[in-house]
MDTraj code that builds the backbone (N, CA, C; nanometers):
import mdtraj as md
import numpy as np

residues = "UNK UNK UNK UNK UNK UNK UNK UNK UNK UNK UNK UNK UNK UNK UNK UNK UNK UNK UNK UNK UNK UNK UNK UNK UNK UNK UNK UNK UNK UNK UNK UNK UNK UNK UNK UNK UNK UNK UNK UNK UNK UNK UNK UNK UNK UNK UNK UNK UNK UNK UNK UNK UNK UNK UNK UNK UNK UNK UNK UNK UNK UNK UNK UNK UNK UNK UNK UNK UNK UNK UNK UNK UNK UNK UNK UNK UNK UNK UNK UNK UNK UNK UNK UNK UNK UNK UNK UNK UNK UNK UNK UNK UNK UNK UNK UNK UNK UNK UNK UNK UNK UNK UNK UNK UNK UNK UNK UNK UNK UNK UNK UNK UNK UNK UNK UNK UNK UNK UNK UNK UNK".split()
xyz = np.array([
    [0.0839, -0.1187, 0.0000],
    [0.0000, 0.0000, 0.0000],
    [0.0880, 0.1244, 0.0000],
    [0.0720, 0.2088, -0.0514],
    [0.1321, 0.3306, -0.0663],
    [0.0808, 0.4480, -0.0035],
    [0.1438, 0.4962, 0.1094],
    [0.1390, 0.5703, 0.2376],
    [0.1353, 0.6798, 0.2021],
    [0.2195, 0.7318, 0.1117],
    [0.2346, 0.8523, 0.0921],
    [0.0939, 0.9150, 0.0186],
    [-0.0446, 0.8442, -0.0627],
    [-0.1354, 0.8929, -0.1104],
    [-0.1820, 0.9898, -0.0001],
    [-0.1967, 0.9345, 0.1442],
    [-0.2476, 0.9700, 0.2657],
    [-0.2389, 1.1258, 0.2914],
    [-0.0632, 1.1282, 0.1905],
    [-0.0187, 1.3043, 0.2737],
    [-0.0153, 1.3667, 0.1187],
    [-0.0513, 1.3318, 0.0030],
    [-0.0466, 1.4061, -0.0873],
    [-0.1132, 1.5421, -0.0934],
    [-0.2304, 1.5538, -0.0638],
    [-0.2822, 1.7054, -0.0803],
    [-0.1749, 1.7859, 0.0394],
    [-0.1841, 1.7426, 0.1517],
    [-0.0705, 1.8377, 0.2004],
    [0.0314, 1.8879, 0.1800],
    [0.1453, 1.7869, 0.0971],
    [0.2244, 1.8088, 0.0149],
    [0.2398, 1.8681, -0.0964],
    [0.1080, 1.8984, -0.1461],
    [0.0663, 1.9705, -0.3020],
    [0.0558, 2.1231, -0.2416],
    [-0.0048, 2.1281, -0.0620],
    [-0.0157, 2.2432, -0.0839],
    [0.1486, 2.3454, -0.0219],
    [0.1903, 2.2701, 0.0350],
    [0.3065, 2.2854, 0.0973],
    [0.4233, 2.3250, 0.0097],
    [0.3935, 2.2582, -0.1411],
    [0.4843, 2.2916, -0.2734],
    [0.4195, 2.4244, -0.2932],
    [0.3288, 2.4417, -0.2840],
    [0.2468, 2.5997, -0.3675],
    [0.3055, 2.6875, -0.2871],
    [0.2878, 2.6772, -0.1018],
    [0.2777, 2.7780, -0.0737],
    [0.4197, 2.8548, -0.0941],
    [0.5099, 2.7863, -0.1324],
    [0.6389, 2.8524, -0.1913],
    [0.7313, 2.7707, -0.3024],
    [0.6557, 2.7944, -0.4007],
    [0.7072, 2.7422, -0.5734],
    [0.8114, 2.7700, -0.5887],
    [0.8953, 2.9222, -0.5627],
    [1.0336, 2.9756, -0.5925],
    [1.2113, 2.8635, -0.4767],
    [1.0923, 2.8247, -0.3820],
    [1.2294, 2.7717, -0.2714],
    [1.2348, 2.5820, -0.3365],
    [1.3490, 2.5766, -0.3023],
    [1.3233, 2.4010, -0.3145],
    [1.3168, 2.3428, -0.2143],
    [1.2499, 2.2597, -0.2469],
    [1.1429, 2.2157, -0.1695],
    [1.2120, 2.0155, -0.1573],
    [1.2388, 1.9964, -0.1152],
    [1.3274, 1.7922, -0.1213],
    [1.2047, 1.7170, -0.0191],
    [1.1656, 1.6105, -0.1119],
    [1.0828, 1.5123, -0.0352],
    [1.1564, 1.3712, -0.0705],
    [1.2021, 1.3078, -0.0023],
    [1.2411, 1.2295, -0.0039],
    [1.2299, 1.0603, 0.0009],
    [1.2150, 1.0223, -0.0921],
    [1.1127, 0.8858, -0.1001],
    [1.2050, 0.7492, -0.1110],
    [1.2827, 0.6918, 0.0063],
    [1.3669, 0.5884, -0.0468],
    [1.3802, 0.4752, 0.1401],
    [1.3882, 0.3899, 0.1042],
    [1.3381, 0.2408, 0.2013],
    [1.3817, 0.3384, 0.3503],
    [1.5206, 0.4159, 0.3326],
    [1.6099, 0.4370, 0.4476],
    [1.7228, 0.5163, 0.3692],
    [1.8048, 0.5845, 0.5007],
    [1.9325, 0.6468, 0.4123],
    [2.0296, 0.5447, 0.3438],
    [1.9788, 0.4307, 0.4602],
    [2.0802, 0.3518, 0.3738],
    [2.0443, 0.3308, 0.2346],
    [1.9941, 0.3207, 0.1658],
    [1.9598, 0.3458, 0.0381],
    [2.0308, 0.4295, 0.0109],
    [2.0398, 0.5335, 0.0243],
    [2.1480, 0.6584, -0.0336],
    [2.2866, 0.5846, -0.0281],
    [2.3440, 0.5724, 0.0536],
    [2.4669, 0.4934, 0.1127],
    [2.4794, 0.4234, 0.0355],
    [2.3952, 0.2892, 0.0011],
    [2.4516, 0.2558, -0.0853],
    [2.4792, 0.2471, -0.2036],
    [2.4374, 0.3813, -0.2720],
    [2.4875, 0.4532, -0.3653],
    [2.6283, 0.4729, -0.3606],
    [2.7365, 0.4414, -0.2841],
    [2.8430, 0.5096, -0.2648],
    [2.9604, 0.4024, -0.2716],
    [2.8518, 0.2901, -0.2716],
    [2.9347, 0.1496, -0.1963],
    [3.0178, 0.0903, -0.3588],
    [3.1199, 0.0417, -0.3499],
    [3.1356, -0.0434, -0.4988],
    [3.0509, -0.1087, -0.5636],
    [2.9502, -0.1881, -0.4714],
    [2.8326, -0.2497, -0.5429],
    [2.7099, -0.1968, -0.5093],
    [2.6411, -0.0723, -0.5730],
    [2.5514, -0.0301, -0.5351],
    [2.4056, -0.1349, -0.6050],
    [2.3114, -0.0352, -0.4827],
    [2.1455, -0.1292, -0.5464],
    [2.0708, -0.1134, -0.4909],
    [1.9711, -0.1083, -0.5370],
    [1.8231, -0.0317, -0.4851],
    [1.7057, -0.1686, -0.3922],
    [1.7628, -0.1159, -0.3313],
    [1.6654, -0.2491, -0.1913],
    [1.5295, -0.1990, -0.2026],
    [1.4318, -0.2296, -0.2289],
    [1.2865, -0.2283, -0.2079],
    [1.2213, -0.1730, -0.0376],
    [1.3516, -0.2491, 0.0885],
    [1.2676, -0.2281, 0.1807],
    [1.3576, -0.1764, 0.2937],
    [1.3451, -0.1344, 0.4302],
    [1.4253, -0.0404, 0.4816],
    [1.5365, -0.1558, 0.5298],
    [1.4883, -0.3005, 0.6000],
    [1.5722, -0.3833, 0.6117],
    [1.6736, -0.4634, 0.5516],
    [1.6520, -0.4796, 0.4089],
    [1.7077, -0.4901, 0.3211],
    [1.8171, -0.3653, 0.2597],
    [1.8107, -0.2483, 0.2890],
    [1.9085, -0.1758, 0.2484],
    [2.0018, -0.1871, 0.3661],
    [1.9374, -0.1664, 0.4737],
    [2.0304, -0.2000, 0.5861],
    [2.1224, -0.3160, 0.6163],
    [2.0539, -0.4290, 0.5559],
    [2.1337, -0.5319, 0.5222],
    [2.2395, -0.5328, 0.4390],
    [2.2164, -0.5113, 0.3135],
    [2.3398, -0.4739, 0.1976],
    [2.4329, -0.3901, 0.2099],
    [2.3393, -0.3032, 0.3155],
    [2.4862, -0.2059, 0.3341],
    [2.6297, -0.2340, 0.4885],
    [2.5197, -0.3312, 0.5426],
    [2.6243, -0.3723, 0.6156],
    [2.7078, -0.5032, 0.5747],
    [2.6465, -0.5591, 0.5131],
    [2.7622, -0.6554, 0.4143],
    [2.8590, -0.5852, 0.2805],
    [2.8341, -0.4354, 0.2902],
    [2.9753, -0.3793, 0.2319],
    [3.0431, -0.2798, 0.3352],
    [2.9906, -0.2041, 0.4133],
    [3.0233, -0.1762, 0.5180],
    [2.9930, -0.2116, 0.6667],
    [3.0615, -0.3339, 0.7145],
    [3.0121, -0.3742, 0.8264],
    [3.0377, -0.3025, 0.9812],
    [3.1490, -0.2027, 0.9590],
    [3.1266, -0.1384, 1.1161],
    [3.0322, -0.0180, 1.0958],
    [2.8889, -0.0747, 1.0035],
    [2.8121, 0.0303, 1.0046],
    [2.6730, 0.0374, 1.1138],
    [2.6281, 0.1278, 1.1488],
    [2.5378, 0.1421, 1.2569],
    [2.5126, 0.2964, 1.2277],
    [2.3515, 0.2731, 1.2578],
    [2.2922, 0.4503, 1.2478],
    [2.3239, 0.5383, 1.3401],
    [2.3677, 0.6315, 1.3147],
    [2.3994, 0.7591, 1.3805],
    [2.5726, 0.7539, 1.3869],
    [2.6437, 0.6467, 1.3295],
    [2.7712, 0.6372, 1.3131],
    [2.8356, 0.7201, 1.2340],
    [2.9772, 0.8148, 1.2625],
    [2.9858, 0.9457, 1.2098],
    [3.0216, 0.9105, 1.0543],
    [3.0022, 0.9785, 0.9796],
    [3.0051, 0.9395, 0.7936],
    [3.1519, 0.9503, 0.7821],
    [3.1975, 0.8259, 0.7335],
    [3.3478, 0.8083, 0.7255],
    [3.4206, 0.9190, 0.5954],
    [3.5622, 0.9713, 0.5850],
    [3.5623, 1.0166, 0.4573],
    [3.5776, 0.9560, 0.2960],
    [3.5336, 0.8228, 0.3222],
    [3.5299, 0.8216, 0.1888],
    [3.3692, 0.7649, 0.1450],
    [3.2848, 0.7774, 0.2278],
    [3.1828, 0.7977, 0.1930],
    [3.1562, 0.9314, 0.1258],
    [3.2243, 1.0377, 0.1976],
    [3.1774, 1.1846, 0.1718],
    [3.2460, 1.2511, 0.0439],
    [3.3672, 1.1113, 0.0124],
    [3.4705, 1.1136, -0.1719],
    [3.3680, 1.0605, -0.2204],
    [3.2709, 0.9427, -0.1768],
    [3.1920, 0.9098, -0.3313],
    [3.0584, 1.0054, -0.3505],
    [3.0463, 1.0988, -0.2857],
    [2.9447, 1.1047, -0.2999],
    [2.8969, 1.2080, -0.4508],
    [2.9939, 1.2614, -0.4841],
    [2.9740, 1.2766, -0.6425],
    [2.9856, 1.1707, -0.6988],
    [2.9851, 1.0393, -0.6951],
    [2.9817, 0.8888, -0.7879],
    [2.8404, 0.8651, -0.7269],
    [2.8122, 0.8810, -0.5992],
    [2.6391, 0.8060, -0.5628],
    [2.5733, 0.9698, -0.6499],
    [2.5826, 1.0502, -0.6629],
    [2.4955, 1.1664, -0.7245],
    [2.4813, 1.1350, -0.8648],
    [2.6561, 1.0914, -0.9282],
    [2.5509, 1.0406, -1.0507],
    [2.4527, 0.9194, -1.0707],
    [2.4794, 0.8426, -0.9929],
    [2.4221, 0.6947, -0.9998],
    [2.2875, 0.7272, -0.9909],
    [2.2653, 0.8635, -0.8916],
    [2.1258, 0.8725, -0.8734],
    [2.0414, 0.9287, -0.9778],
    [2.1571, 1.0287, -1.0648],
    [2.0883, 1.1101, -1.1627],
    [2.0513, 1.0029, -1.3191],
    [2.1496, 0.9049, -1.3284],
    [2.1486, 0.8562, -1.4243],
    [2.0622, 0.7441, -1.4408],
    [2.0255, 0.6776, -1.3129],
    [1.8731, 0.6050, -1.2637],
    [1.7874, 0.6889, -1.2479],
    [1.7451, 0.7835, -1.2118],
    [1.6254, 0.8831, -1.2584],
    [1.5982, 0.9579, -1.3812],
    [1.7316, 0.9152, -1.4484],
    [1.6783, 0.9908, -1.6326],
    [1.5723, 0.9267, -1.6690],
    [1.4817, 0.9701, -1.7078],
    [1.3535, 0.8913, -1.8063],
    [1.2600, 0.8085, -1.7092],
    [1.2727, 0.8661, -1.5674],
    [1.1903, 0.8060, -1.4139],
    [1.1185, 0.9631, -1.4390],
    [0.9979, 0.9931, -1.4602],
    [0.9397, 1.0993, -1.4434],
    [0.8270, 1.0742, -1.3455],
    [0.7343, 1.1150, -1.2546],
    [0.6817, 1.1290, -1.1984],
    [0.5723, 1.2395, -1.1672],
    [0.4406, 1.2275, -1.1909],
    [0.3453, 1.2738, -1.1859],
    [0.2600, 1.3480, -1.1144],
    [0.3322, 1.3363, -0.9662],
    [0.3123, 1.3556, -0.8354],
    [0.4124, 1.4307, -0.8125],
    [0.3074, 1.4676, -0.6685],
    [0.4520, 1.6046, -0.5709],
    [0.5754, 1.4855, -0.5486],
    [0.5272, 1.3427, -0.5117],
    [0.6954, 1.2675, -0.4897],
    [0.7555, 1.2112, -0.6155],
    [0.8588, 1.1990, -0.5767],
    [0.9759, 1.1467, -0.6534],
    [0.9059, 0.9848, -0.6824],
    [0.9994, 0.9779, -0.8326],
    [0.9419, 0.8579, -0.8819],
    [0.9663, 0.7208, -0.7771],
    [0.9008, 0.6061, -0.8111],
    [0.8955, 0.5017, -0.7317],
    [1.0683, 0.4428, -0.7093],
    [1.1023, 0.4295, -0.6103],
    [1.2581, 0.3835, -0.5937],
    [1.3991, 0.4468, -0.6365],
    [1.2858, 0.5955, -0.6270],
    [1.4466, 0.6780, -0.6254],
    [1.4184, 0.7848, -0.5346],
    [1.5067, 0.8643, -0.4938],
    [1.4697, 0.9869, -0.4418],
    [1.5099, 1.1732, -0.4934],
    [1.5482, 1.2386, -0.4440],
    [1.5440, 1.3400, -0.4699],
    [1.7074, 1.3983, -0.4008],
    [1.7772, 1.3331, -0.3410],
    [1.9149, 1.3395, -0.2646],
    [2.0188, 1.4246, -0.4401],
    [2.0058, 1.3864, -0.5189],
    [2.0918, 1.5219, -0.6467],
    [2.0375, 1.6502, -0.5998],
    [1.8774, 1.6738, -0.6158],
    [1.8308, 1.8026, -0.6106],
    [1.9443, 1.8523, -0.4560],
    [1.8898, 1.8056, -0.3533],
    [1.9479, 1.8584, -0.2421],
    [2.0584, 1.8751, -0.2158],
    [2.1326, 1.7761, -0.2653],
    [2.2865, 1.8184, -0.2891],
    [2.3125, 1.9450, -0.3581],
    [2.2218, 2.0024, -0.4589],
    [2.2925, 2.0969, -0.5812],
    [2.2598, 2.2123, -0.5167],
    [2.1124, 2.2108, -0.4038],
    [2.0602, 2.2912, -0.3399],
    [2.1623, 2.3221, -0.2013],
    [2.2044, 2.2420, -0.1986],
    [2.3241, 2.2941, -0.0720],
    [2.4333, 2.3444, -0.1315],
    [2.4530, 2.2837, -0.2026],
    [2.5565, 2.3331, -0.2865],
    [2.5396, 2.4887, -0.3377],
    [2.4504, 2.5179, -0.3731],
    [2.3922, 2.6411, -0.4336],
    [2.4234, 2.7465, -0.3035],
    [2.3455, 2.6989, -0.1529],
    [2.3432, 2.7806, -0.0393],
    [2.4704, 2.7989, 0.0408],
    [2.5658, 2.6912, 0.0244],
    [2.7055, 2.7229, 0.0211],
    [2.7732, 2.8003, -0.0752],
    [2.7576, 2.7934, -0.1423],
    [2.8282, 2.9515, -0.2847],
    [2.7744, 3.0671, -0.2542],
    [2.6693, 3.0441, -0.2049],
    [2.5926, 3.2420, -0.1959],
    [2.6308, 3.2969, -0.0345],
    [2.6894, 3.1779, 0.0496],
    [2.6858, 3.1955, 0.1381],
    [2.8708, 3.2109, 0.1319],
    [2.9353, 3.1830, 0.1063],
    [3.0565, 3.2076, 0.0328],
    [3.1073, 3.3274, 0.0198],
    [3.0293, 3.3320, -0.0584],
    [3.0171, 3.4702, -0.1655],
    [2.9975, 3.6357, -0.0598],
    [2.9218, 3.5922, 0.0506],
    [2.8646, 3.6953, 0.0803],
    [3.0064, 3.7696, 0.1843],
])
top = md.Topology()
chain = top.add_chain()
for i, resn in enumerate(residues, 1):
    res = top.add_residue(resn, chain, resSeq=i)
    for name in ("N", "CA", "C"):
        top.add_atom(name, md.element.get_by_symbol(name[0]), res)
traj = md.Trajectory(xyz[None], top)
């Protein structure tokens, strides 16, 4: 069943009430899902236990809230494309992100963006 129908109008209106800001909803089992975007063998787990699983059979001294090692934080332009290049031609119809991907590029480019102006200033 798909949970998220539940919060869609809220979310539709929550996009309106400010169209100009970006806005990241994030639709994926767990972070680990993101993570393992980063891993040598990445892959899209269906469920939150299952990403958690895969990702501790490539990183096993892993545990949540464990500080992000640095070479997680080197791949993470290799998990950004992985993400962009699995969401080419994933369009989506809805305020969320297509089925089994998320929105983690946008937010990256969006931090990225608020770090340069913030830079800058």
């Amino acid at each position: 069943m798909d949970e998220n129908e539940t919060h869609k109008d809220k979310l539709e209106l929550w996009l309106s009430e400010s169209p100009t800001l970006h806005r990241i909803a994030m639709q994926s089992p767990a972070i680990e899902g993101w993570f393992l975007q980063h891993c040598d063998k990445p892959s899209r787990p269906s469920t939150s236990q299952a990403a958690l699983d895969q990702l501790i059979a490539q990183w096993p001294e892993y545990v949540k809230g464990k500080e992000i090692p640095k070479w997680l934080i080197q791949n993470t332009d290799i998990a950004k494309k992985r993400e962009t290049d699995y969401l080419r031609g994933r369009v989506s119809n809805e305020p969320f992100p297509a089925p089994g991907s998320s929105q983690m590029p946008d937010l990256i480019d969006y931090l990225d963006e608020l770090s340069s102006k913030r830079n800058s200033s």
